[in-house]
C-alpha positions as CSV (number, residue, x, y, z in Angstrom):
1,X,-7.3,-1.9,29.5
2,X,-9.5,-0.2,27.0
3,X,-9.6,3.4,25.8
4,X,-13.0,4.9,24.5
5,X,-12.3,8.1,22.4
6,X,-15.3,10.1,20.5
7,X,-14.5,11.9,17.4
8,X,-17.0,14.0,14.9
9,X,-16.7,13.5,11.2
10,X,-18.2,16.1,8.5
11,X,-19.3,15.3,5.5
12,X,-21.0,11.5,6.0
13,X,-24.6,11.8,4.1
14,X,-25.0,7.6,3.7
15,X,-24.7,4.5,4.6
16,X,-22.0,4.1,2.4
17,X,-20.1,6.7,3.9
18,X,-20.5,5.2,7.6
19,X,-18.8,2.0,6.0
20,X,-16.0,3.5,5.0
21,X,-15.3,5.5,8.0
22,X,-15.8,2.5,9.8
23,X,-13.4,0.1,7.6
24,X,-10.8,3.2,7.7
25,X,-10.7,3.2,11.4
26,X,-11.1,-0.3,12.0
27,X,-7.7,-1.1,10.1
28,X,-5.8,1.1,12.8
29,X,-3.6,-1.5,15.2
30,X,-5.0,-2.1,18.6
31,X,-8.9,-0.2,17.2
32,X,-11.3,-2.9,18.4
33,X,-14.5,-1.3,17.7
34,X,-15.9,1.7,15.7
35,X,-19.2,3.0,16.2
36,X,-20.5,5.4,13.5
37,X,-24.0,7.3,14.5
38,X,-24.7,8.8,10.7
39,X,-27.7,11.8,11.9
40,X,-25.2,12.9,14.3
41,X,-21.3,12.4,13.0
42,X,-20.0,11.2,15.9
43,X,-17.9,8.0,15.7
44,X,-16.6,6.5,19.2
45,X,-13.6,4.2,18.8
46,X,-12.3,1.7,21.3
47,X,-9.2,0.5,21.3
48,X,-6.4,-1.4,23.2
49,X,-4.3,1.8,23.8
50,X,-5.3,5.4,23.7
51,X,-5.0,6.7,19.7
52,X,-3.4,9.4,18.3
53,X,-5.9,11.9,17.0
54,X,-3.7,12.6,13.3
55,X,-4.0,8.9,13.0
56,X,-7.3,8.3,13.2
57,X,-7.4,12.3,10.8
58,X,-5.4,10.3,8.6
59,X,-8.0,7.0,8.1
60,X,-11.3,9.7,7.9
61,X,-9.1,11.2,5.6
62,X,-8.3,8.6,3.3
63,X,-12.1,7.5,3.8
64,X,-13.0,11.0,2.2
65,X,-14.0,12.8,5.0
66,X,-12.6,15.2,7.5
67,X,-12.5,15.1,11.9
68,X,-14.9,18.5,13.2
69,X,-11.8,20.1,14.7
C-alpha cells in the first residue's frame, strides 16, 4: 500500500530547480514518484511507506531549498 504526502518548497524559480528537488527526493528508499508543480511549490511524494518529514527536509535541503514549515 501507497502513501501520498504533499509538501511546499520555497525558493524553486526554474526548471532547473524542479529537477533537483525531484532527483533529491526520488533517491529516498521506498519514494516512487515525485511530483513538483513549479508556480505553486508544492511537491506530492508517493511512496511505499509513509516518509519522515526531516528526511524528505534533508533531500530539499541538500537540493538547495527549504520545506514551507
Amino acid at each position: 500500500m501507497s502513501a501520498t504526502a504533499t509538501y511546499t518548497v520555497t525558493g524553486m524559480t526554474c526548471g532547473h530547480c524542479v529537477q533537483a528537488v525531484t532527483d533529491e527526493i526520488s533517491a529516498i528508499d521506498g519514494v516512487e514518484s515525485v511530483d513538483v508543480q513549479l508556480e505553486s511549490g508544492l511537491v506530492t511524494v508517493v511512496s511505499a511507506e509513509p516518509l519522515a518529514s526531516p528526511v524528505v527536509a534533508a533531500a530539499v535541503d541538500e537540493a538547495g531549498y527549504a520545506l514551507a514549515t
